[in-house]
C-alpha positions as CSV (number, residue, x, y, z in Angstrom):
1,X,-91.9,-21.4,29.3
2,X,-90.2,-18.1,28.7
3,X,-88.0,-16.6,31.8
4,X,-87.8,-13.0,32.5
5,X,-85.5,-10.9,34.3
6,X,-83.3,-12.1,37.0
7,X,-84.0,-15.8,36.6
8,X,-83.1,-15.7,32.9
9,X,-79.9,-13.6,34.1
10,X,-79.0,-15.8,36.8
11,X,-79.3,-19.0,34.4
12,X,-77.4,-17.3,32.1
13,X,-74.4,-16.6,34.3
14,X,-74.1,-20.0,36.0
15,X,-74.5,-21.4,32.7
16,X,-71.0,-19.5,30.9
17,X,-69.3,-19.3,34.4
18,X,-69.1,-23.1,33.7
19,X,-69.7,-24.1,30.4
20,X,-67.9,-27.2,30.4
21,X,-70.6,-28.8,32.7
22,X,-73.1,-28.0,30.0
23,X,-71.5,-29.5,26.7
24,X,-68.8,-31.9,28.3
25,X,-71.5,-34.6,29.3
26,X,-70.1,-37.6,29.2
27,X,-71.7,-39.7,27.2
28,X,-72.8,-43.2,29.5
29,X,-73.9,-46.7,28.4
30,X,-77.1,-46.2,31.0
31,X,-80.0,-45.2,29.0
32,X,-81.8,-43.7,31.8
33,X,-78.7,-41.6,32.5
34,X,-78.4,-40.6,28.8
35,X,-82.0,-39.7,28.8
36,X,-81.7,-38.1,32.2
37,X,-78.7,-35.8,30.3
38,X,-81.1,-35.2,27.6
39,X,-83.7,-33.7,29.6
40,X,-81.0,-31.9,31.1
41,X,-79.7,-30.3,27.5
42,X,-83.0,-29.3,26.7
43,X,-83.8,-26.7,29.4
44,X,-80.1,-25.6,28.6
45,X,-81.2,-25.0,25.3
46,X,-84.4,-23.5,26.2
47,X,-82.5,-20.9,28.8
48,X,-80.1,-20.2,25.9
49,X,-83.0,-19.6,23.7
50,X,-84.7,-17.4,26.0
51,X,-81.1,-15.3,26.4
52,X,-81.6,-15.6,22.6
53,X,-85.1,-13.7,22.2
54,X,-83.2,-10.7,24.9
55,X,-80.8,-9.9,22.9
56,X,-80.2,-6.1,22.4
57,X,-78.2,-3.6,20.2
58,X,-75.8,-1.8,22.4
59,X,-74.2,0.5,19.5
60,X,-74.6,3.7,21.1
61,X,-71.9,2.8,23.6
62,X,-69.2,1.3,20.9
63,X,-66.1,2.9,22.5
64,X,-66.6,1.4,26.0
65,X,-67.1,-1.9,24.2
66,X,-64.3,-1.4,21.6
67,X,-61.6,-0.5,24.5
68,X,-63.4,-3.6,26.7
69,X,-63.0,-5.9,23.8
70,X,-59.1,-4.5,22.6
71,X,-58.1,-4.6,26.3
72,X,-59.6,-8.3,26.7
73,X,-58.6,-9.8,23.7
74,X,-62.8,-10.2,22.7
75,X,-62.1,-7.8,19.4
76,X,-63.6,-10.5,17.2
77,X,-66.4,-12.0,19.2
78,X,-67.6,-8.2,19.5
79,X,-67.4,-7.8,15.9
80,X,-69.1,-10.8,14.9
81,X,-72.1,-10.1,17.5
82,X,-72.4,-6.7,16.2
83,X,-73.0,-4.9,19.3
84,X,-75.6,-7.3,19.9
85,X,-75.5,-8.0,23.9
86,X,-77.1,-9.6,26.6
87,X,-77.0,-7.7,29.7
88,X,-76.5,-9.5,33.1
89,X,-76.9,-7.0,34.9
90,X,-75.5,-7.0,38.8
91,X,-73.9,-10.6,37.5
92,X,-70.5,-11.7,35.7
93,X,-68.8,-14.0,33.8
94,X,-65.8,-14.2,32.9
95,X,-63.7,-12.8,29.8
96,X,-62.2,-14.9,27.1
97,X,-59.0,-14.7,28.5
98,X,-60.0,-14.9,32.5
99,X,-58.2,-11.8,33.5
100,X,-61.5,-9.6,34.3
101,X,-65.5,-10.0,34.5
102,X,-68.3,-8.7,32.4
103,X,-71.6,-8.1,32.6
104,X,-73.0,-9.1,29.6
105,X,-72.8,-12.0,27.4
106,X,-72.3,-11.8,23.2
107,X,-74.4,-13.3,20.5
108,X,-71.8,-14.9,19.3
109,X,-71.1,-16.5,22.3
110,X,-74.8,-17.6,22.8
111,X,-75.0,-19.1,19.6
112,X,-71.8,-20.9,19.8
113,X,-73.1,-22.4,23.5
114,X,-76.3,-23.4,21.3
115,X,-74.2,-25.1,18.8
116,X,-72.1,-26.8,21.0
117,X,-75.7,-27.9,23.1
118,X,-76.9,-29.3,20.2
119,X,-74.1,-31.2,19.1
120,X,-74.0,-33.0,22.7
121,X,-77.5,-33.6,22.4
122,X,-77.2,-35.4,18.9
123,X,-74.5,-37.1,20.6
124,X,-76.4,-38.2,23.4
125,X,-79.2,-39.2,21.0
126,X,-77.0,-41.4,19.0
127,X,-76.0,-42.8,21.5
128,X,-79.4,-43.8,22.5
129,X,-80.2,-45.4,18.9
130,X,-77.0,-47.8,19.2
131,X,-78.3,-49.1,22.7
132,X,-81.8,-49.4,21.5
133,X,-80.7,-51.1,18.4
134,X,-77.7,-53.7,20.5
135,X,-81.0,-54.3,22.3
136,X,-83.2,-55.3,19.6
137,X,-80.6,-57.6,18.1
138,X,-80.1,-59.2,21.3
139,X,-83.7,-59.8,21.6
140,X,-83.8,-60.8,18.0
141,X,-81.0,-63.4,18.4
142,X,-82.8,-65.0,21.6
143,X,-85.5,-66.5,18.9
């Protein structure tokens, strides 16, 4: 289900104020746990797909960015989103370096997050094969 507004705003913000929760699972030997995490990913994904589909051009404003991004250090992750933003309105994360706050998130940025989602997902999913196949060769070998 698509989010609008606030909601998608506020997901977005608690997601990149602490990204580490989001692709630093650790990976467990439960399989309810491991699918638990999956479920988990996926509506991380999905918010981060949402933020995807709000993305806006913010060009006309390029020398408040340019002298955000020089003062920041975020030079390159402006130039490789284009101008392309996601406003947060009344809410902040963090810059690159940790010195200040924005409002807004890059596209860059979102789809690195989605990368590094997906990546822990495959992980997680992998993860779920071995069990499932340790199992069937256990239940194989009881014959």
């Amino acid at each position: 289900m698509y989010q609008l507004g606030f909601d998608l705003q506020n997901d977005a913000s608690k997601i990149f104020n602490d990204k580490d929760k989001y692709i630093n699972i650790p990976i467990s030997d439960s399989i309810s746990q491991l699918e638990y995490d999956l479920k988990f990913l996926n509506k991380v994904y999905n918010i981060l797909f949402d933020i995807y589909m709000d993305l806006i051009y913010y060009g006309k404003h390029k020398s408040y960015y340019d002298n955000f991004a020089v003062t920041y250090n975020e030079t390159e992750l402006l130039i490789d989103s284009g101008y392309v933003l996601f406003d947060l309105d009344d809410l902040y994360v963090s810059t690159i370096d940790g010195k200040a706050k924005r409002n807004w998130l890059y596209d860059s940025e979102i789809i690195s997050m989605k990368d590094s989602v997906v990546k822990q997902k495959n992980k997680i999913k992998d993860r779920i094969n071995e069990i499932n196949v340790k199992v069937g060769i256990s239940i194989a070998l009881l014959r």
